[in-house]
C-alpha positions, 0 to 999 in steps of 0.5 A: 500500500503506497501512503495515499491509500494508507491515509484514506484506509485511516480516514475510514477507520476514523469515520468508522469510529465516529459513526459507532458513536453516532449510534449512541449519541443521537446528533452524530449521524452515525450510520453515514459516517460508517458508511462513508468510513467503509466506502473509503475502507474499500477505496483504499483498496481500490474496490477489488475485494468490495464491489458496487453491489455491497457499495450500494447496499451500505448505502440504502442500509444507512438511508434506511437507519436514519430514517428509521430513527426520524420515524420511531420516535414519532411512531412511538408518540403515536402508539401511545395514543397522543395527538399530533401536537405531541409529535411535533413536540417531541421533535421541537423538545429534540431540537432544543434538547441538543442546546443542552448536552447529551442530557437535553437530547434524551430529556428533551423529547419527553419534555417536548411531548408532555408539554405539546399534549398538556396543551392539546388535552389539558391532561396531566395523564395522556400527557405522561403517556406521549412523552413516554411514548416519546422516549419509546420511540427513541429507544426504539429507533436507537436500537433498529439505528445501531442494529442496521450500523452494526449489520452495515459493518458485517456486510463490508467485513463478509465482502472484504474478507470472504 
């Protein structure tokens, strides 16, 4: 390997260990930091063990993860029968959460929600139970978001090395 290629095969495991933390962290887009990081895994090595077909499958997996997560936390809102307004709560309550560390991105929705359906009912109770369904949601999203990064990981190493 010639030192242009060994720069861009570090350049991916960088980008590679960025998005495992994205996969935690909800503001680092995990899944298109591994996929990018992959991508230049295999330039690196000038595509001859990883192909266009796994290319362009990590791709559709990482488009698929991050919509996923934007889905499952309003899918969550929705499960536990909470208006609309709880919906755009959670995500405004996301939003603002990111102002406040890691600590507002996951409190945030939940604050987001309760306070978006409190207004639209005027009920302490179905208000609880959107910015739970809230929290649900993000979970829910977390997990199908770092399943799909992990599997995205196993398709580029089962192509590379086998």
């Amino acid at each position: 390997m010639d030192f242009i290629s060994i720069f861009i095969l570090i350049s991916g495991i960088i980008f590679v260990l960025a998005g495992l933390v994205g996969l935690i962290i909800p503001v680092i887009p995990g899944p298109a930091l591994i996929c990018a990081g992959l991508i230049f895994a295999a330039w690196a090595d000038n595509f001859s063990h990883v192909g266009g077909i796994t290319i362009v499958t990590l791709i559709c997996f990482a488009v698929l993860a991050h919509i996923t997560d934007f889905i499952a936390a309003s899918f969550g809102v929705k499960k536990f029968g909470a208006s609309r307004w709880a919906s755009v709560g959670a995500f405004v309550g996301g939003v603002v959460g990111l102002f406040f560390g890691l600590v507002g991105v996951f409190i945030g929705p939940f604050i987001g929600a309760f306070i978006a359906e409190l207004v639209a009912r005027n009920r302490i109770e179905p208000a609880f139970r959107a910015g739970l369904g809230s929290w649900m949601g993000i979970l829910l999203g977390s997990v199908a978001k770092a399943a799909l990064g992990f599997a995205m990981i196993g398709i580029y190493i089962i192509a590379r090395f086998f």
